[in-house]
Structure formats: C-alpha cells, structure tokens
C-alpha positions in Angstrom: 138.2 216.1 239.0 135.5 214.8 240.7 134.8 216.2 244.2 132.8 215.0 247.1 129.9 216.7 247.7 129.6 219.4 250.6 127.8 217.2 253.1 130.5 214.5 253.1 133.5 217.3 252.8 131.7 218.6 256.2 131.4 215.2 257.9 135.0 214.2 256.9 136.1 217.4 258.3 134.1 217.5 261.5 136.1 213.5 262.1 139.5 214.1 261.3 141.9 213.0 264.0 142.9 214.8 266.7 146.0 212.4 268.2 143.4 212.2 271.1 141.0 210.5 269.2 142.7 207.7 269.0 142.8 206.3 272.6 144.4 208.4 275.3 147.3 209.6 273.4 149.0 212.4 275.2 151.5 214.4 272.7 148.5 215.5 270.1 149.5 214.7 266.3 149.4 218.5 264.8 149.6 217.1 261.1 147.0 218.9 258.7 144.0 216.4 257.1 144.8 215.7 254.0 143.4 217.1 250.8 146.6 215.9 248.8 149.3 213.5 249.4 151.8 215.2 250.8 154.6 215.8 248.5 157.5 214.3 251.7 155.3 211.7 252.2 156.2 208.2 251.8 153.7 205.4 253.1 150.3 205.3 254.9 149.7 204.0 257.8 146.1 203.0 258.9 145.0 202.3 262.7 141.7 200.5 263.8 139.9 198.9 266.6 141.9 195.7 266.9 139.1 193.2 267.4 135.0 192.9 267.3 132.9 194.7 268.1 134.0 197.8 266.1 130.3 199.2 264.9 130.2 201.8 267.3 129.7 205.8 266.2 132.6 206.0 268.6 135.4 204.5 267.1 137.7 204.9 264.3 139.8 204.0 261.0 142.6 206.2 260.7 144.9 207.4 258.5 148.3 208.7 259.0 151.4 209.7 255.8 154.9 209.9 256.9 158.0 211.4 255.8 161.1 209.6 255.7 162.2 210.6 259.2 158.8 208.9 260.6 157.1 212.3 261.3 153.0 212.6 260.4 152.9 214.9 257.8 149.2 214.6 256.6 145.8 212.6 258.5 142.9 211.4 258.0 139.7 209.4 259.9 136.4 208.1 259.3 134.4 205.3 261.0 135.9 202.0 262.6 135.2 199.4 259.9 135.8 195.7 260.3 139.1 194.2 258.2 140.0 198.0 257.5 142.5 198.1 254.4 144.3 200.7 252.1 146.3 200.7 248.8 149.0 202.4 247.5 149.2 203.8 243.8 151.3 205.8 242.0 151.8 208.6 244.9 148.7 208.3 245.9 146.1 205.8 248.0 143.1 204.8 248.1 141.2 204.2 252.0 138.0 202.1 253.2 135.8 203.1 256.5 133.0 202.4 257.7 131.1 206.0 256.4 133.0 206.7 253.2 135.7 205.5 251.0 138.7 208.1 250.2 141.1 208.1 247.2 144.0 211.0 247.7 146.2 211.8 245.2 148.9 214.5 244.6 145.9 216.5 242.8 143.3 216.0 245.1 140.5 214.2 247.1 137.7 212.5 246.6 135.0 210.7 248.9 132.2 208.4 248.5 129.9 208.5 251.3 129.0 205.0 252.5 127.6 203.0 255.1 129.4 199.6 255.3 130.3 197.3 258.4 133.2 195.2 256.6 135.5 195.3 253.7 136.0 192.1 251.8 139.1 193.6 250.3 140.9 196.2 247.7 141.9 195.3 244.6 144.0 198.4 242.9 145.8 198.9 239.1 149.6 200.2 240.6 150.2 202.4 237.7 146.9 204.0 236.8 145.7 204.5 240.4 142.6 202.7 239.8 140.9 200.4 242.6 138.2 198.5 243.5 137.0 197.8 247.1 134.6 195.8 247.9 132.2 195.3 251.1 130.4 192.3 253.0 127.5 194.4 252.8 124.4 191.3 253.2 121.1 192.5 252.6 119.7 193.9 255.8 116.5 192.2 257.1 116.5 190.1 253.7 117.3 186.7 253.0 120.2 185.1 252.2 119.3 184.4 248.4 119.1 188.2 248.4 122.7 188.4 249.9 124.7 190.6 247.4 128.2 192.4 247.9 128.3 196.5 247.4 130.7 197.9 245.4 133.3 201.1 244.7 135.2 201.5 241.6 137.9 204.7 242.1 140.3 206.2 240.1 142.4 209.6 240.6 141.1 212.4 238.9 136.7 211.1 238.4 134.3 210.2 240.1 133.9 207.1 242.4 131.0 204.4 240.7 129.3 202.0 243.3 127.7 198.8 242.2 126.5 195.5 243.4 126.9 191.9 242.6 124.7 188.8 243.6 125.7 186.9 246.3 129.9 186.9 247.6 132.7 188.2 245.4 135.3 185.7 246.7 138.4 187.3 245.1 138.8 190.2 242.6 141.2 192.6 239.8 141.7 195.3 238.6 143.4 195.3 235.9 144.4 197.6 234.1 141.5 199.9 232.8 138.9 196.6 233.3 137.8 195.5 237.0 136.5 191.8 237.8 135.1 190.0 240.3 134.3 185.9 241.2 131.0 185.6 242.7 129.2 182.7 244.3 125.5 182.3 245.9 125.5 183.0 249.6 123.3 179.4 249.8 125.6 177.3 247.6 128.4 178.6 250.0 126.2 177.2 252.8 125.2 174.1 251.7 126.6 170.5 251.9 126.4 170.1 247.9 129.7 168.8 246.6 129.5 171.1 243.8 128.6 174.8 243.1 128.5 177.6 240.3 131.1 180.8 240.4 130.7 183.2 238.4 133.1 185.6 236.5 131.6 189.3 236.4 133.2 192.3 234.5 132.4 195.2 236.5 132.1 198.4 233.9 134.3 201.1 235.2 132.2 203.8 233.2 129.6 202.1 235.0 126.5 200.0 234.3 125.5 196.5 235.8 128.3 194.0 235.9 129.0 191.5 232.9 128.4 188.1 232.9 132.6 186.6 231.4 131.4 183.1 232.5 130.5 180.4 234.6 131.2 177.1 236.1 131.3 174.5 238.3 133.6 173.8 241.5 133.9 171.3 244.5 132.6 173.3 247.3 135.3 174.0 249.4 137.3 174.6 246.5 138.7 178.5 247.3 141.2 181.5 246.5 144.0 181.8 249.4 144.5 185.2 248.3 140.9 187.6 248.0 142.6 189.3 245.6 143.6 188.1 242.4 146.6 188.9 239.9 146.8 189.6 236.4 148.2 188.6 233.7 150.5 191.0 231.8 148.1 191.6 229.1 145.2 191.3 231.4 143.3 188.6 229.3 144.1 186.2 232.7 142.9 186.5 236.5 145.9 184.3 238.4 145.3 183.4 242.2 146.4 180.3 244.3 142.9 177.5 245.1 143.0 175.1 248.1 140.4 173.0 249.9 139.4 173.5 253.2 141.3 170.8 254.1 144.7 172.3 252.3 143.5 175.5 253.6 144.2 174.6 257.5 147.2 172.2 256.9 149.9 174.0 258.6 152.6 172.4 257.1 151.1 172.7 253.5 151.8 168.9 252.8 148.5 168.5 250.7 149.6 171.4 248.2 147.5 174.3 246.1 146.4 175.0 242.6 147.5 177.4 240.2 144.4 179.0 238.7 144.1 181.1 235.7 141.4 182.3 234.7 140.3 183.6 231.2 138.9 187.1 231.7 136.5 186.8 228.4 134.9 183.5 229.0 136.0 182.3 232.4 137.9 179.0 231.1 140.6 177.5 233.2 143.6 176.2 233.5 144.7 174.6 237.3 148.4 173.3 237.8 149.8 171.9 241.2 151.5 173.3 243.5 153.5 172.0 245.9 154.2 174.0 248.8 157.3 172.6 249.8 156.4 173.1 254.1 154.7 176.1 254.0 151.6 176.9 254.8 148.7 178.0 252.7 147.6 181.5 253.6 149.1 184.7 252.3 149.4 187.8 253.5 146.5 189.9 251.9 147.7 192.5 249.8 150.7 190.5 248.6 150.3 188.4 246.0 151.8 189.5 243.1 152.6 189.3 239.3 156.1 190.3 238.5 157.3 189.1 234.9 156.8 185.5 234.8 156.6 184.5 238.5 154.1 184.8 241.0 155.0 186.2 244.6 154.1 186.1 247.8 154.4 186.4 251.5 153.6 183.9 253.6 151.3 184.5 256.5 152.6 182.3 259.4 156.3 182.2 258.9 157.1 185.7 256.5 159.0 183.6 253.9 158.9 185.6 250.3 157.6 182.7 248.0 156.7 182.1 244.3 156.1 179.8 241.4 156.5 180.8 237.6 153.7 180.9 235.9 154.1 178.5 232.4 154.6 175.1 234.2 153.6 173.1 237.9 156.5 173.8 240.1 156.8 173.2 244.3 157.1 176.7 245.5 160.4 178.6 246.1 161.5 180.6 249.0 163.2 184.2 247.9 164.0 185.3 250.7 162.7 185.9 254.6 160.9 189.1 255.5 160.5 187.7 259.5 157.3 189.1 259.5 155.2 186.8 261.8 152.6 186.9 263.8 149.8 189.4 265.1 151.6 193.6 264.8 153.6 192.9 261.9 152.0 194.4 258.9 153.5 193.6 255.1 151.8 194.6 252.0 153.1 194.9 248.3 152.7 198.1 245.9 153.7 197.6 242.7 157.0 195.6 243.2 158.0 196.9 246.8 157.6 195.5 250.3 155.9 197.6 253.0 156.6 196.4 256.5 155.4 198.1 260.2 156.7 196.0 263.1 154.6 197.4 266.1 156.1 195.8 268.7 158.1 198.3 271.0 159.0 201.2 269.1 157.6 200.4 266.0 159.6 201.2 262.5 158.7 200.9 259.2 160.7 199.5 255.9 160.6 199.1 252.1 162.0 196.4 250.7 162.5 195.0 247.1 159.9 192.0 246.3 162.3 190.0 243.8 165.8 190.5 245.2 164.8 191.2 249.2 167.4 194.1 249.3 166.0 196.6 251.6 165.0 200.5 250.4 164.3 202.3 253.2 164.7 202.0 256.6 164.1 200.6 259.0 162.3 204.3 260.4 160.9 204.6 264.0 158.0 206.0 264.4 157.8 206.3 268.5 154.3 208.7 268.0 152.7 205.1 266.8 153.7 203.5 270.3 150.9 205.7 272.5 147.7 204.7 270.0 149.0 200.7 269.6 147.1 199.1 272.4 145.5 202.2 273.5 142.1 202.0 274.6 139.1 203.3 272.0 136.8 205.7 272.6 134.1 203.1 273.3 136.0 201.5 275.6 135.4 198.1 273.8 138.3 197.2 272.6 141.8 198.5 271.5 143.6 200.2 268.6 145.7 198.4 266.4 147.8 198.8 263.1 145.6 198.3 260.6 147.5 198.5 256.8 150.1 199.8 255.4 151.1 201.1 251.8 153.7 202.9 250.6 153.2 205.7 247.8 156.4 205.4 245.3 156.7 208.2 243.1 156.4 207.2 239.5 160.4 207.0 238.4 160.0 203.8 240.3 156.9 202.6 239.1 156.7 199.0 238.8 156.6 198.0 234.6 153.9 195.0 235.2 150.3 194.8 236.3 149.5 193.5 239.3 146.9 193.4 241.2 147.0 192.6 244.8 145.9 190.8 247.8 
C-alpha cells in the first residue's frame, strides 16, 4: 500500500481536530484520527466554513465517522477548501481539503499533499473504491488560455496519481477501472459564440497524460445539471442530464432537459428529451445515479427522488419524497443507498434505499454536531457548516451496478 510520505503524515497529524477547533465547542470530541475506518463506523460526516472567504491558514475541513448510536468514533481535518466534498466506497472514503486529499480504507491511509482553493467535484467507482476529484485549480498569474483543472486519481491500497487537463472539466466518471472527464476552453466558456468544442479525455489511471476519446461541437450554454456523470453498466457510455441556461434557472422545469450519452471510445452522442414534469432542473450533487435501467435522482429544491429509464424519451417520474430542502439538509447517494443529515435543531442522520424509499437506518441524533453547526471559525470570518455526507456500507450490501455519482 502506498503511504504518505513523512512530511504530510506530520502535517496531518499536527491538524487533526481537537472538538475545539472547530468553533467554540465546549464538550471536546475525544475520538482518535483516523488511520483506518473504524470497523463500528457507519457514515462520514464533513464540516466546513459555511460561506466565502474560506482561504485562510485558520480554518478548516473536517472529518468526522460515526457509529450507529451517533457517537464520533474516528476524525480527521485539513484545510478549509471551497465546495468541500467526500465519497463513500466499499467501507471506506475518499476526502478533499484545501492541503491534501485523503482516501481511508479498512487497511489504511493514504494522503496526497496538495494545495487547492476549490473542488469541482468527486467522481468515485462504489465497488472498487476508486475516485477521481477534481479542483478549479486556474493558472496562477497566467492567462486564461492557460487555465487547466488539477487532478487526483485514488484507489485503496496504491498510490494517489495527479494530473491536469486543459481548460474546465465540466462533468466527470469513474468508471469502473477507466476515469473520464469533459473539458471545455476557459475562453469558449467566456465568450458570446453560439457554438463551442468539448472534449472527451480518458484520464490513465496507471498514469500518463490524458487521452484524447473525442470531440465536438455544442450551443454554448448547452451544460451537465449534474458535475458528475453516470455510467453505463458496461462502462462504454458516460450518461448525465444537459440543459440551457435558460432550462437551467426555470424553476418550474417547464422547458425540459436532455438525456446525454455519451460514447466513452469516440465521444458520439445520443440526446433524448426530457420532460421534467414541474420540477426543477438542479440535482443534488452526488446523487445521480445508475441503477439497472433507470437513472435517479434527487431533486435539489423540493427533495423529490426522480428518474427516467434509459432506452427511450420519457417526462420524469417521482419515486418517492426524501423532504430534503433547502440550505442544512445534506443527501448524497453511495452505491444504491440514500445518506441524509438534517442540521437543523438536533441534527440526525438516515439511510434510505434509492429505488424503493424504505428507510435503513435511523433517523440517529447526533446532538455533538449541534455546538460546531453555526459556530464561529477560527478566523472569525464566517461560520461552520455541514459540509458532505457518505455512508460506508460494508460489502454484503454492495450495490451490483456501476455508478458513478454527482
């Protein structure tokens, strides 16, 4: 297994959380820093600043594993990045901050030093543990045809590979043992040109410069809902939801989305409508979903469980309601189960089953949460907040297809 090297062991160790650290929490959290998951442990739960500016050396991301009774069992911190985000694996997870990206397993650890403002997003293989996290990284004092997005491929048990692509990765997969990425210039993003290229990049897990799949042209405007793409169940097909701008900030929906798949050798295309039958286009990130035939999921303004098969254009179908609205509710999807962390009052956590809606687990208080939500952070410029959650099933439960999320 690959290990971190000693100077990022010792800066990992000199930053993990003391409960203190995070805002002015009175009862400390006396839970151990993780160097495994911890074999009780359920989910994850990440904290963050809650709003810009968060580059500070002061503040944090952090990391905290529960049991099933809601106790910490296992911590971790590094620096306060911007759109902080985690996955969950196959009893494991994989964490971005500002100064290093951590994957934990029931093996072992292993960190990547970094030095990153934002992450773009996490796309992660459920049953091999594999991810790929991605940063708005820019070019510092270049220009913006030199604008490019860094990198990290991770996997349990070797070591993390970092790489770069030109320009913005607008959504991604993993998929599988192969990783990809859509890419557009930073200047055709920018400009008032009614079309522009994107480009389909494999990104070599063994490592190497990213491969050229294929390329093409789209009306500008034309976008992913979801950063993170699904895949097929053989993996020779990337499948997201597109929308205009103008779809994008409908609320009701009325104008509709396209179903894109795309082909993971040569980039070709096939787009079918979508009608979204009231609801509105945005996603949670980290739920969309692949789960035999159908597509799922959850709906960021109004928590409704949706999806549309795959093999023909259908107006969208409502599964169920998770309730899950508005800012301190936090839902993700890991493999095919439901993580949800209400924050409001005493805030509890549940699992629940993506196709049926029946819940798993819960719902779990976790009243140690209550004194860091809306606590103050150490640079006194803003407050913490729930940042992600993920679950960490153990692998009896693992889900049979391959989806990648977000």
């Amino acid at each position: 297994m690959f290990r971190s090297s000693v100077p990022a062991l010792a800066a990992l160790t000199a930053i993990v959380l003391a409960a203190s650290a995070c805002g002015q929490d009175p009862a400390p959290i006396t839970a151990a820093e993780m160097a495994t998951v911890p074999s009780e442990a359920i989910a994850v739960v990440t904290v963050g600043p809650s709003q810009p500016p968060i580059m500070t050396k002061t503040d944090h991301t952090s990391a905290f594993a529960i049991d099933a009774d809601g106790n910490v069992v296992g911590k971790l911190q590094g620096g306060a990045i911007d759109s902080a985000s985690i996955v969950g694996w196959n009893r494991g997870f994989t964490l971005a901050t500002a100064d290093s990206v951590i994957s934990v397993s029931r093996s072992g650890r292993n960190v990547l030093a970094n030095d990153e403002d934002a992450v773009e997003g996490i796309a992660q293989d459920f049953a091999s543990g594999r991810s790929l996290v991605w940063f708005n990284t820019g070019k510092r004092g270049g220009t913006t045809t030199e604008y490019r997005h860094n990198y990290v491929l991770t996997a349990p048990d070797t070591a993390p590979l970092t790489g770069s692509v030109p320009g913005i990765m607008l959504s991604a997969a993993h998929c599988g043992e192969r990783a990809f990425g859509v890419v557009a210039a930073f200047d055709d993003l920018t400009s008032d040109q009614p079309m522009i290229k994107h480009r389909l990049f494999e990104l070599p897990i063994e490592g190497g410069e990213p491969v050229l799949r294929g390329e093409w042209e789209w009306q500008n405007g034309f976008r992913s809902e979801s950063r993170t793409a699904a895949c097929s169940a053989d993996g020779s097909a990337l499948v997201n939801l597109y929308g205009s701008a103008e779809a994008r900030h409908n609320e009701t929906g009325t104008l509709g989305l396209e179903l894109v798949q795309l082909d993971t050798a040569t980039g070709a295309r096939t787009q079918s409508h979508v009608g979204m039958a009231g609801h509105s286009a945005w996603s949670r990130p980290n739920t969309l979903t692949r789960a035999g035939d159908r597509l799922y999921w959850i709906n960021g303004d109004d928590g409704a469980v949706l999806s549309i098969p795959l093999n023909q254009p259908a107006e969208v179908r409502k599964d169920w309601d998770l309730g899950a609205t508005g800012f301190g509710h936090q839902a993700t999807v890991t493999g095919t189960t439901v993580s949800h962390l209400d924050s409001h009052n005493t805030p509890t956590y549940a699992e629940y089953d993506l196709i049926t809606g029946q819940k798993i687990r819960g719902p779990i208080e976790l009243p140690w949460l209550k004194s860091i939500v809306d606590s103050q952070t150490e640079s006194g410029k803003t407050t913490y907040a729930v940042a992600g959650v993920a679950c960490l099933p153990a692998s009896s439960t693992s889900s049979p297809t391959q989806a990648s999320l977000r």
